[in-house]
C-alpha positions as CSV (number, residue, x, y, z in Angstrom):
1,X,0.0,0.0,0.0
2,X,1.5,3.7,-0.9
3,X,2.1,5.6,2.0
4,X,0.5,9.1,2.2
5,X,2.6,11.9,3.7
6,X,1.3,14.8,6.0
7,X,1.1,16.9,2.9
8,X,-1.3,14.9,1.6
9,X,-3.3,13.9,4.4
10,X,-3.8,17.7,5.0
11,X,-4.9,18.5,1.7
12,X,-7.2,15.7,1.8
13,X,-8.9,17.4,5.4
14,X,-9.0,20.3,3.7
15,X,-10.9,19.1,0.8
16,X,-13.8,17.3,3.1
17,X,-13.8,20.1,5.1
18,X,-14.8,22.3,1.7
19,X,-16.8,19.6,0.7
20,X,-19.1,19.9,4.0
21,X,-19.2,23.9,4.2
22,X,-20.8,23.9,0.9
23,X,-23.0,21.4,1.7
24,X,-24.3,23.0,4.9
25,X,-24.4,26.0,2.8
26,X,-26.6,25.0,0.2
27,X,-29.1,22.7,2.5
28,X,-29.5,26.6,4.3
29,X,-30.3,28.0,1.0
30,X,-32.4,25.2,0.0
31,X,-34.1,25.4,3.2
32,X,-35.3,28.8,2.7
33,X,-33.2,30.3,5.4
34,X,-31.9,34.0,4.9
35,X,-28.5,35.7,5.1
36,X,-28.5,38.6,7.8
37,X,-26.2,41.5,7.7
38,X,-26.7,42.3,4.5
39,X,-30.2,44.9,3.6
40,X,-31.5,44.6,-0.6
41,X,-29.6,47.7,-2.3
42,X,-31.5,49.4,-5.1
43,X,-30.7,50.4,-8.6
44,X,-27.5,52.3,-9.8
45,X,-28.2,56.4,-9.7
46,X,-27.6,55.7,-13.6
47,X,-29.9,53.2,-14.1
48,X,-32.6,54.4,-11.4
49,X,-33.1,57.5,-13.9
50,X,-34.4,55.8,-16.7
51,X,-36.2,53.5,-14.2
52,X,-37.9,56.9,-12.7
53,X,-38.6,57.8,-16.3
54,X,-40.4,54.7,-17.0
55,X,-43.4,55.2,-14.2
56,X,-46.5,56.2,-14.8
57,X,-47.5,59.4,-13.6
58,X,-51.1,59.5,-12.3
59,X,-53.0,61.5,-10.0
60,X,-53.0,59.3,-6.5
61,X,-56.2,57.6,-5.7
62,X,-58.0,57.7,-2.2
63,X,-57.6,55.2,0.6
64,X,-61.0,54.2,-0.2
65,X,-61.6,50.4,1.1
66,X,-58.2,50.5,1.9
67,X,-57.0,48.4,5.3
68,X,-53.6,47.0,5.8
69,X,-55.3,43.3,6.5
70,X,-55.6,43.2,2.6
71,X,-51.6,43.1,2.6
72,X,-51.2,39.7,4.5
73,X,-47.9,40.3,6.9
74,X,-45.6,39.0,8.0
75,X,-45.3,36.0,6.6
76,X,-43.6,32.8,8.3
77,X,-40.5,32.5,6.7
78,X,-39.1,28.9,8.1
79,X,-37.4,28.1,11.4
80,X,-39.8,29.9,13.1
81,X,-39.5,33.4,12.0
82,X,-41.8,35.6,10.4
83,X,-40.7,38.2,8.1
84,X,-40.5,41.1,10.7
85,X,-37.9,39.2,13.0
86,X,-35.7,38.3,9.8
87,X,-35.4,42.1,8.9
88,X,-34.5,42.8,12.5
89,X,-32.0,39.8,12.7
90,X,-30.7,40.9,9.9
91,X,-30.4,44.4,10.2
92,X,-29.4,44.3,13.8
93,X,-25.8,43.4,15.3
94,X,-25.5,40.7,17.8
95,X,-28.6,39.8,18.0
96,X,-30.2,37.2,20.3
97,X,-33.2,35.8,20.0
98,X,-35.4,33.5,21.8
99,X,-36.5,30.1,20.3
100,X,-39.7,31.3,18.4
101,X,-37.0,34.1,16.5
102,X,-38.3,37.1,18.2
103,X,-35.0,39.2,19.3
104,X,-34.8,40.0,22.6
105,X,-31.1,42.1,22.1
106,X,-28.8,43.7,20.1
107,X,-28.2,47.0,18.3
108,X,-30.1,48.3,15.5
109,X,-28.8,51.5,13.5
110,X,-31.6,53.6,12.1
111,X,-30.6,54.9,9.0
112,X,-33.1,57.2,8.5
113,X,-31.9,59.5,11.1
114,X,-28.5,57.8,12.2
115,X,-29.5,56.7,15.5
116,X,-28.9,53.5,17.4
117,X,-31.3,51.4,19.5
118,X,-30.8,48.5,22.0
119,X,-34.0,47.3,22.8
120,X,-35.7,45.7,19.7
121,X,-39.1,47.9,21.1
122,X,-37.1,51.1,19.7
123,X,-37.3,49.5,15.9
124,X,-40.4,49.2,13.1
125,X,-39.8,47.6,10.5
126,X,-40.8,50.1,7.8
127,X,-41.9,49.3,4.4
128,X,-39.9,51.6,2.0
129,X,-43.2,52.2,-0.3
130,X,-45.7,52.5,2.5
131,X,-48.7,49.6,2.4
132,X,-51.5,52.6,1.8
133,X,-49.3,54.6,-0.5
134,X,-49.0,51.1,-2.8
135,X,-52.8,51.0,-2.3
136,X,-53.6,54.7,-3.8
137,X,-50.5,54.1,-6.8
138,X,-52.0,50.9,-8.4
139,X,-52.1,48.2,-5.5
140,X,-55.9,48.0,-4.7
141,X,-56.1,46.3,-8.4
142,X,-53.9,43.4,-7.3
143,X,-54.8,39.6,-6.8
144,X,-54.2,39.5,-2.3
145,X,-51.6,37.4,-3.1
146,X,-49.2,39.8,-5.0
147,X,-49.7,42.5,-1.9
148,X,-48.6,39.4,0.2
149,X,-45.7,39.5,-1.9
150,X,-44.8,43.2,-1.7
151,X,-45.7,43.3,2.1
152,X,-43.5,40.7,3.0
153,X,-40.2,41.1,0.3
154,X,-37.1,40.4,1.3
155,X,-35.8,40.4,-2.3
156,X,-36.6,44.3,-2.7
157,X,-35.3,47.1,-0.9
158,X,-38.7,47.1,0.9
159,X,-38.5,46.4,4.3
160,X,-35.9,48.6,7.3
161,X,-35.8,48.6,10.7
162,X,-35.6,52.1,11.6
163,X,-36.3,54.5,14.4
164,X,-40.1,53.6,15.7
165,X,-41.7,57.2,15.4
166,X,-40.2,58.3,12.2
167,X,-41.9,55.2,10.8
168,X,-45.0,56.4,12.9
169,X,-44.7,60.0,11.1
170,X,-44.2,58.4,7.3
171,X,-47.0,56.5,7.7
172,X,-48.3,56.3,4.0
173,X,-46.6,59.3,2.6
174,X,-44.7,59.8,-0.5
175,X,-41.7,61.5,-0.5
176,X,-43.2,64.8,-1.5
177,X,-44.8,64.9,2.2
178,X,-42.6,63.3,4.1
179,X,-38.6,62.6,3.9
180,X,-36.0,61.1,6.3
181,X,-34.4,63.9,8.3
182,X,-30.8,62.4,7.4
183,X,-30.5,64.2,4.5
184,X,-27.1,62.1,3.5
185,X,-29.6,59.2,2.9
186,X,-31.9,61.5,0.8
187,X,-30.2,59.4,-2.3
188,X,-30.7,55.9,-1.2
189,X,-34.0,56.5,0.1
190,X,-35.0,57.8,-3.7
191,X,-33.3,55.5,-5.3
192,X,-34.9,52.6,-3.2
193,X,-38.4,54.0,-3.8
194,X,-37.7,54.1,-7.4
195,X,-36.8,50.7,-7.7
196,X,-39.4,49.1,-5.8
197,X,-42.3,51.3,-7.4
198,X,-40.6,50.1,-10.7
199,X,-40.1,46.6,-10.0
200,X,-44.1,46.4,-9.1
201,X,-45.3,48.6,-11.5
202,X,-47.0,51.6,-9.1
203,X,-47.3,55.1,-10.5
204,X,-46.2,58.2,-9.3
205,X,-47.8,61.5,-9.1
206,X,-45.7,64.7,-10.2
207,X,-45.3,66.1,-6.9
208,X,-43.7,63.0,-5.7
209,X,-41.5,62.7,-9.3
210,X,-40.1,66.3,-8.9
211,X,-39.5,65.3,-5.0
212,X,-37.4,61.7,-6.3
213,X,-35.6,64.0,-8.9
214,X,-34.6,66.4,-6.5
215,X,-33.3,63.4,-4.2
216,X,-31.6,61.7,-6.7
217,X,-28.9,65.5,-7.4
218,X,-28.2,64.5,-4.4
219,X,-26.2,60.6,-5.4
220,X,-22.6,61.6,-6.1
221,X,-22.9,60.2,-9.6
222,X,-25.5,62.9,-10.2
223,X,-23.0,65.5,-8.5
């Protein structure tokens, strides 16, 4: 029998070892768990420009039979979390949670106005195009399933945790009435409306177009 040499017999641990990392890897993925740390990002300033010149502009329709129970939230997402505790898992740093997901620590930096919380009570998860705002653009002509979709997607730069009464005063405004008072994030923010209003389709009004276009001087590409 050939002897094998330490060399060897190293190289062959490190292969198995690869070998069983990707596997435990893809079973995760398979499984349908997500990656935390990492928030969707939207389009390039570029590309978000012809994407902003693409919606529809239309006047905004009333909230008329609106109600957020027609956009089903939040969604169980596998080993026992629902939507709302994987966006503060992932958003958060070290954070510890309790066997049915819901964090009971950690640190949570609210990009909307740069400040940080510790206690996961400090936190809403805010959806970037607000459920009633999605409603008066073109939403309340959806099947219930594709406001599921939008009021649960991960995919999307949709859903933040941010600073609980700044989502409180959004509510379902566009960013003609309401912006986020860090005006550094004034480009992300309108770049991540633009690119989930475009992805699903919504319209605009003019107000809130001249409101993105003003945002959007503000991306250093644009500078």
């Amino acid at each position: 029998m050939a002897r094998t040499f330490p060399t060897q017999r190293i190289l062959l641990v490190v292969v198995v070892l690869v070998v069983a990392v990707a596997g435990i890897w893809y079973a995760g993925r398979q499984s349908g768990a997500e990656p935390t740390g990492t928030s969707p990002t939207g389009a390039a300033p570029a590309d978000v420009t012809q994407q902003l010149a693409e919606l529809k502009i239309s006047t905004r329709t009333s909230m008329s039979g609106y109600s957020r129970d027609k956009f089903p939230h939040w969604d169980n997402q596998g080993h026992n979390c629902n939507t709302r505790e994987l966006v503060l898992k992932r958003d958060g740093k070290d954070v510890k949670a309790g066997t049915d997901c819901n964090p009971t620590s950690g640190t949570w930096f609210s990009v909307y106005d740069a400040e940080t919380w510790t206690k996961p009570g400090d936190v809403d998860i805010d959806h970037m195009v607000p459920l009633g705002q999605a409603w008066a653009s073109g939403a309340r002509d959806w099947p219930e399933s594709k406001r599921e979709q939008f009021a649960n997607d991960l995919t999307r730069p949709q859903l933040f945790a941010v600073t609980d009464n700044l989502n409180q005063q959004k509510g379902d405004k566009a960013p003609d009435e309401w912006k986020p008072p860090l005006v550094s994030f004034w480009c992300t923010y309108a770049t991540d409306w633009v690119t989930v209003k475009h992805f699903y389709g919504l319209t605009i009004t003019t107000g809130e177009k001249t409101a993105l276009q003003d945002m959007l001087r503000r991306c250093p590409a644009a500078s």
